[in-house]
The first five atom37 places (N, CA, C, CB, O) and aatype in JSON, in Angstrom:
{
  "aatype": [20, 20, 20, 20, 20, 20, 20, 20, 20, 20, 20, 20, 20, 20, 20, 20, 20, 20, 20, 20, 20, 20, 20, 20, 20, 20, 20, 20, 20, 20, 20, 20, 20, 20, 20, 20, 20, 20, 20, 20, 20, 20, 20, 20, 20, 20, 20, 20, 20, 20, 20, 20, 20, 20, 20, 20, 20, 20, 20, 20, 20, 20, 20, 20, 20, 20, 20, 20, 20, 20, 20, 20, 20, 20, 20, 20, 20],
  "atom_mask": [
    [1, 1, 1, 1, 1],
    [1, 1, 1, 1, 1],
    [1, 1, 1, 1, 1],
    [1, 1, 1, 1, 1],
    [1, 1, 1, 1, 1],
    [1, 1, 1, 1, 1],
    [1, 1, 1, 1, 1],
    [1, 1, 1, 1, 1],
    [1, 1, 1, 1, 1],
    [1, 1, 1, 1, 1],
    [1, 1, 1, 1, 1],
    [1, 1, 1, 1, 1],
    [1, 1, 1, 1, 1],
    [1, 1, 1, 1, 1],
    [1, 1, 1, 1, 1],
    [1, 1, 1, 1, 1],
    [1, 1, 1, 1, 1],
    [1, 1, 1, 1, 1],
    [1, 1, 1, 1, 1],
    [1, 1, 1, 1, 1],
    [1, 1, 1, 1, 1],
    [1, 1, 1, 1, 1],
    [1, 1, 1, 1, 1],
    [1, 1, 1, 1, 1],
    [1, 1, 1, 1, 1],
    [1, 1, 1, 1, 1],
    [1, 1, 1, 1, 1],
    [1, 1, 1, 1, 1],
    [1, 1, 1, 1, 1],
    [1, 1, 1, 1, 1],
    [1, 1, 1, 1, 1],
    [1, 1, 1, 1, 1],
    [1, 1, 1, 1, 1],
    [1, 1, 1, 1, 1],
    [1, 1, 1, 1, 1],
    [1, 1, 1, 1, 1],
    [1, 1, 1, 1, 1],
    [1, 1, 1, 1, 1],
    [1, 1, 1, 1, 1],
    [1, 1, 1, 1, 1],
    [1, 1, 1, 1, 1],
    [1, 1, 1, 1, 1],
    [1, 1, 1, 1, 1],
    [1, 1, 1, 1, 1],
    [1, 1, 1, 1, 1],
    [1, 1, 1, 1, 1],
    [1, 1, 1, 1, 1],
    [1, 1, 1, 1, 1],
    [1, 1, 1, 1, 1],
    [1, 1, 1, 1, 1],
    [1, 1, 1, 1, 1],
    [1, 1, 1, 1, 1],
    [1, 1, 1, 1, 1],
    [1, 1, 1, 1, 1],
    [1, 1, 1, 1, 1],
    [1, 1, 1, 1, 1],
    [1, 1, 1, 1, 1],
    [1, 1, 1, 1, 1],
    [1, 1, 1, 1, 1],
    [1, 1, 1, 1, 1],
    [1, 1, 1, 1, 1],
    [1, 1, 1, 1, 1],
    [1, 1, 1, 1, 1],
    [1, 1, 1, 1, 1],
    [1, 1, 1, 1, 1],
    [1, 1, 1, 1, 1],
    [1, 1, 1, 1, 1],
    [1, 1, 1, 1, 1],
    [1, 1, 1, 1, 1],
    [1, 1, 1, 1, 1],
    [1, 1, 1, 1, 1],
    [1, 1, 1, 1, 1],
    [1, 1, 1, 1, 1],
    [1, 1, 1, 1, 1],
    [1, 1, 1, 1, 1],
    [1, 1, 1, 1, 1],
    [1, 1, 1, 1, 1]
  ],
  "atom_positions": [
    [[31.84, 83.87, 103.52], [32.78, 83.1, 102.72], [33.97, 83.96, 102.27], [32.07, 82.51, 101.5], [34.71, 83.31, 101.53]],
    [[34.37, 85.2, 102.48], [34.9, 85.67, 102.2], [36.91, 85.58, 102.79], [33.96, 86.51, 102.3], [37.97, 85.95, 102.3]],
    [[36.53, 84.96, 103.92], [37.81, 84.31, 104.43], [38.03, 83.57, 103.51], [37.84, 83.6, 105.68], [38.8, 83.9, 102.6]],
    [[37.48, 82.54, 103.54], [37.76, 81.17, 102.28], [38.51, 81.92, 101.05], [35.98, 80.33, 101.52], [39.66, 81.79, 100.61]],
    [[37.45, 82.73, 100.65], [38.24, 83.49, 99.38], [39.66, 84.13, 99.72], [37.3, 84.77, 98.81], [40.56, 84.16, 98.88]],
    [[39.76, 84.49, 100.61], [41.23, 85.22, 101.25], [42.61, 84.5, 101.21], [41.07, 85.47, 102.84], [43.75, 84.97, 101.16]],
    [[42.06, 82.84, 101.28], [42.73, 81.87, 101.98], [43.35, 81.5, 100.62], [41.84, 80.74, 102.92], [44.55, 81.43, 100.36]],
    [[42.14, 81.23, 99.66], [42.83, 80.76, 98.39], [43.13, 81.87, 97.87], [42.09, 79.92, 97.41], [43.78, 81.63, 96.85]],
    [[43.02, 82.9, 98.03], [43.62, 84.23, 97.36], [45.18, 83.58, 97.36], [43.36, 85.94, 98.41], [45.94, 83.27, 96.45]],
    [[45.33, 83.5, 99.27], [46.89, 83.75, 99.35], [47.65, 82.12, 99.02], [47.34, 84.43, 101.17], [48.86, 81.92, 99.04]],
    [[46.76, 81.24, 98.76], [47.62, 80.0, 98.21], [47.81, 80.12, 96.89], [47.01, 78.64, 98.42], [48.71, 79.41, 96.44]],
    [[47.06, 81.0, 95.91], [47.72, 81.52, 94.61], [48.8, 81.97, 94.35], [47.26, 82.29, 94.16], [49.7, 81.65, 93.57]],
    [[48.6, 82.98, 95.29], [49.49, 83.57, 95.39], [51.36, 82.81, 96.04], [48.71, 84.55, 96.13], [52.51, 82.85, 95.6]],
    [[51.01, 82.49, 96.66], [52.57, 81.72, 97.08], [52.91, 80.8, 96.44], [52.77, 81.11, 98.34], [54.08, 80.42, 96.46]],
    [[51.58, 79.94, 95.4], [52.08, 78.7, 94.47], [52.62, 79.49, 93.86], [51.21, 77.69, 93.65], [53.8, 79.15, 93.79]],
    [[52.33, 81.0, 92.99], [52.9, 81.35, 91.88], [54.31, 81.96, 92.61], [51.93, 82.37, 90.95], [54.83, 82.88, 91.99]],
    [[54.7, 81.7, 93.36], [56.16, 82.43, 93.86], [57.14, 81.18, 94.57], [55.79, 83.84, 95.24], [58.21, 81.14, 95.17]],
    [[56.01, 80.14, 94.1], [57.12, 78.79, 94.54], [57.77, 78.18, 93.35], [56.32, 77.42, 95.33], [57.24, 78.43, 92.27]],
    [[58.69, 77.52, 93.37], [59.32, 76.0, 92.97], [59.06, 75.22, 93.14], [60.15, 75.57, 93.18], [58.26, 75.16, 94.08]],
    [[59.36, 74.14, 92.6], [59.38, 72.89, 92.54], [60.08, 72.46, 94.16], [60.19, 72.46, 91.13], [59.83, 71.8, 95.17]],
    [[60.66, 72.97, 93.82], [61.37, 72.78, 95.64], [60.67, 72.62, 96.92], [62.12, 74.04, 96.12], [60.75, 71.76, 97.8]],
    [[60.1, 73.45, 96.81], [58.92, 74.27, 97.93], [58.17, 73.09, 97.81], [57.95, 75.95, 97.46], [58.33, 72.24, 98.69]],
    [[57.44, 72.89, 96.97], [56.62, 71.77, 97.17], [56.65, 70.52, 97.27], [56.05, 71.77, 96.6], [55.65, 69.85, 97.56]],
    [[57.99, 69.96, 97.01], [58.66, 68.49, 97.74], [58.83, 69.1, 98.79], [60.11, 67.66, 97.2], [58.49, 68.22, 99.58]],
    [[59.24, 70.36, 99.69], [59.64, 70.42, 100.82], [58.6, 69.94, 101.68], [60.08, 71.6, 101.07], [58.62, 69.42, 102.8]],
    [[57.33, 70.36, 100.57], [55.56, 70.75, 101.63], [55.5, 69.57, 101.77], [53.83, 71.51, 100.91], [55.23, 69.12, 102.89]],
    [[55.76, 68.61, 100.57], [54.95, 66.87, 100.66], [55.68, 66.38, 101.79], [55.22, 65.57, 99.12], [55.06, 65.77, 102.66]],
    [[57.17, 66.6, 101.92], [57.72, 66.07, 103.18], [57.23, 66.22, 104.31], [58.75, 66.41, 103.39], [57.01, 65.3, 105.1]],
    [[57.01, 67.42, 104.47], [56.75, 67.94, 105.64], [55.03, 67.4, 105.67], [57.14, 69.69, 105.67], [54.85, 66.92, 106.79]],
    [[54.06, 67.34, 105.05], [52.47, 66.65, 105.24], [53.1, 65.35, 105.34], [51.13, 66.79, 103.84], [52.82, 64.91, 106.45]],
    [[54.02, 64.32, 104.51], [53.81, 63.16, 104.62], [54.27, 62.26, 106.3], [54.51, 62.75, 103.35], [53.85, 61.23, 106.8]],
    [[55.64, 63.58, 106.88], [56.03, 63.26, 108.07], [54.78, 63.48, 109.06], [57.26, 64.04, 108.39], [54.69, 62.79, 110.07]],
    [[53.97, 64.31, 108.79], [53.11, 64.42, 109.86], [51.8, 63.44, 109.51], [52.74, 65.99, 110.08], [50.94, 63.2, 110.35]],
    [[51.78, 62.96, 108.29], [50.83, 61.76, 108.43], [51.46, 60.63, 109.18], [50.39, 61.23, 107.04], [51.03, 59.92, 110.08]],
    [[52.24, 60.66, 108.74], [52.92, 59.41, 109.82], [53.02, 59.55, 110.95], [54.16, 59.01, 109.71], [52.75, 58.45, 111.44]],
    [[53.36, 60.56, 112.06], [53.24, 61.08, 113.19], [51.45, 60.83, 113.67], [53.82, 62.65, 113.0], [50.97, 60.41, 114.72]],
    [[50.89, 61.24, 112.54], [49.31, 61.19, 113.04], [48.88, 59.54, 113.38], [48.17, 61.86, 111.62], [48.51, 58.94, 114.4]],
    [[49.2, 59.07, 111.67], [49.28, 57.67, 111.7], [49.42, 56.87, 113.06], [50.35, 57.36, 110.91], [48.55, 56.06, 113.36]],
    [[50.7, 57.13, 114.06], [51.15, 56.98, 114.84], [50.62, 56.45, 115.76], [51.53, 57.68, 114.97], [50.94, 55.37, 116.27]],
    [[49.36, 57.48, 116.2], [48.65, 57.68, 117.2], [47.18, 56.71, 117.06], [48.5, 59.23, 117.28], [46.52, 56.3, 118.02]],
    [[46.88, 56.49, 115.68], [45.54, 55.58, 115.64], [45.69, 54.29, 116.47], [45.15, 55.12, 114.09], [46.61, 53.52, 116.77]],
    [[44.52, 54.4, 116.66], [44.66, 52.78, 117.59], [44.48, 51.11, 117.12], [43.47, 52.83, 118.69], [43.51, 50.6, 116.57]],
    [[45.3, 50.7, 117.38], [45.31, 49.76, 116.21], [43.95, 48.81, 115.47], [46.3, 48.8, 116.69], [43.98, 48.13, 114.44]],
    [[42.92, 49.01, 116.31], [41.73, 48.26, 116.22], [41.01, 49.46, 114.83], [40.76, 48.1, 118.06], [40.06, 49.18, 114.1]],
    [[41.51, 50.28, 114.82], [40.85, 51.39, 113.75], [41.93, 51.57, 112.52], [40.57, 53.08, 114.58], [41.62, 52.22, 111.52]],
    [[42.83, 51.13, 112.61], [44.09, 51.07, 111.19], [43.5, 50.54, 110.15], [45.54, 50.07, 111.36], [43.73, 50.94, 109.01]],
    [[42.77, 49.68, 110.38], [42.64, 49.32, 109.14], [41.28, 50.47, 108.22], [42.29, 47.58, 109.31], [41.7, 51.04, 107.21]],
    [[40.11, 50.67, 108.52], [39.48, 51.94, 108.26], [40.6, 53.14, 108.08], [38.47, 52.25, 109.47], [40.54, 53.85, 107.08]],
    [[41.27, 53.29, 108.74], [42.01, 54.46, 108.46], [42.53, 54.31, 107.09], [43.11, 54.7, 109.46], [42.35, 54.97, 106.06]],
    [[43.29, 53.13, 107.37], [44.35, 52.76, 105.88], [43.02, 52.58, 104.44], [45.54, 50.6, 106.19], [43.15, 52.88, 103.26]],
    [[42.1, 52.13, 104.98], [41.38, 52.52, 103.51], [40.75, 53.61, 103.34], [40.41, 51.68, 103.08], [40.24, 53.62, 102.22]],
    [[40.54, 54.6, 103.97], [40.53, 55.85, 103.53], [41.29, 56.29, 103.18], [40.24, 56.51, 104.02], [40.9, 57.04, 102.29]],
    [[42.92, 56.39, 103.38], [43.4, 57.06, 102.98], [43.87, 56.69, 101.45], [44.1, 57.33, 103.86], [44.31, 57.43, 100.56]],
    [[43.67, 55.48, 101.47], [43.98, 55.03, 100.05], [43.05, 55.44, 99.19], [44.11, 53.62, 99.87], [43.42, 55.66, 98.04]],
    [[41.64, 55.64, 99.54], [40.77, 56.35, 98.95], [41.41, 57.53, 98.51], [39.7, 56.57, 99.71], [41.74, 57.73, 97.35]],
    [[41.6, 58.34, 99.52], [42.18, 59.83, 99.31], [43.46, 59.78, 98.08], [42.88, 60.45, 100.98], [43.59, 60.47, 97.07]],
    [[44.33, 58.67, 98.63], [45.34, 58.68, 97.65], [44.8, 58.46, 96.24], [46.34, 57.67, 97.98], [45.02, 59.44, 95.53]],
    [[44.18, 57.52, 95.66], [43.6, 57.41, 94.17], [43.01, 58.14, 94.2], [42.97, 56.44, 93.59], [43.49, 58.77, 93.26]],
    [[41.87, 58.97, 94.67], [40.78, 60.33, 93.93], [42.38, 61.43, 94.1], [38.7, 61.1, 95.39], [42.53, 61.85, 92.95]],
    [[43.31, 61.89, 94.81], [44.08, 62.83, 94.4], [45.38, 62.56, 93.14], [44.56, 63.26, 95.69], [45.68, 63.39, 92.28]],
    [[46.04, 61.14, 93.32], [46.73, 60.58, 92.21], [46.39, 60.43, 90.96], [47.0, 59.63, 92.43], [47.15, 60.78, 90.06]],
    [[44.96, 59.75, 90.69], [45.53, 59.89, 89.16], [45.22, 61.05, 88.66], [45.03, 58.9, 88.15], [45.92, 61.32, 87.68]],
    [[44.25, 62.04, 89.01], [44.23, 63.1, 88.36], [45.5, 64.24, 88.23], [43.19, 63.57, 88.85], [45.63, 65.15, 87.4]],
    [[46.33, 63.88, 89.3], [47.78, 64.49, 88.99], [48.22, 64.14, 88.12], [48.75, 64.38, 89.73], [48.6, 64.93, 87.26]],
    [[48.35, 62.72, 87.95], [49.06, 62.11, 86.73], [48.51, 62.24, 85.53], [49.23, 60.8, 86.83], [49.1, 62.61, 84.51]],
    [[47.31, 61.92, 85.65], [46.71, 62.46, 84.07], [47.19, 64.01, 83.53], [44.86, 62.55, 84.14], [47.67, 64.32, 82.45]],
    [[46.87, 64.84, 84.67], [47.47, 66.31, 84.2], [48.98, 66.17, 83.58], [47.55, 67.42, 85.59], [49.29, 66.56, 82.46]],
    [[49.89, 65.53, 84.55], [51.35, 65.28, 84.34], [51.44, 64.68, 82.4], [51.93, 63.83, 85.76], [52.14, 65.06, 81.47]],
    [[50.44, 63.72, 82.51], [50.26, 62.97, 81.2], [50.41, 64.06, 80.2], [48.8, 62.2, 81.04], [51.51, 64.45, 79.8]],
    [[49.44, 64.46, 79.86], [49.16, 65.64, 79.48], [49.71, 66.6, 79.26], [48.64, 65.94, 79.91], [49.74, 66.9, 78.06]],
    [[50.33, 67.49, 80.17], [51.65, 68.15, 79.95], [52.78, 67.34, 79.34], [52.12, 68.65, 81.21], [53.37, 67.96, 78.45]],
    [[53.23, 66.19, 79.56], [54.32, 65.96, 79.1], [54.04, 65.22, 77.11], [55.02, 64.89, 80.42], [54.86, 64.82, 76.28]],
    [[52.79, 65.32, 77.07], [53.12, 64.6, 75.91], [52.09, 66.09, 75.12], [52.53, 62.54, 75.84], [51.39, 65.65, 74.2]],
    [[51.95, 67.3, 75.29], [51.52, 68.14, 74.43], [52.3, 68.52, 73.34], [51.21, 69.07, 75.02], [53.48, 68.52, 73.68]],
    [[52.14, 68.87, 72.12], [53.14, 69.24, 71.67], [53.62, 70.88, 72.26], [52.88, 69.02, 70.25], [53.06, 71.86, 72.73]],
    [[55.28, 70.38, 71.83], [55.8, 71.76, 71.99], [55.74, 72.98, 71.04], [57.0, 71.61, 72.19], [55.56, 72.64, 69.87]],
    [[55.84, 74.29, 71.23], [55.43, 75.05, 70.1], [56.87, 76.48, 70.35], [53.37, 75.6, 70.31], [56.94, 77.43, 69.57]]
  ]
}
């Protein structure tokens, strides 16, 4: 397991040396290639696809947003 550990070593590491930038650049760049992937399913399987991913989308969304929540309404000090 020690790769694994390596791997998230170095995604620490580059979140803490990114922007905000960087990471709309990343979502662009994953969301164009879901669609590219998208692309390729065959249409008799779209629909399974499309509810997984909506799965994926709510278990990763609201817990962003709750965090977002959260941050934005802490007090400031």
């Amino acid at each position: 397991m020690k790769a694994i550990d390596a791997l998230f070593d170095l995604g620490d590491r580059y979140a803490a040396q990114s922007s905000w930038k960087d990471f709309a650049l990343t979502k662009f760049c994953l969301c164009s290639m879901g669609v590219v992937i998208g692309m390729y399913i065959p249409r008799e399987h779209r629909a399974k696809a499309l509810c997984g991913c909506a799965a994926v989308f709510a278990a990763t969304y609201i817990p962003l947003m709750a965090k977002l929540y959260r941050i934005a309404t802490e007090d400031k000090e």
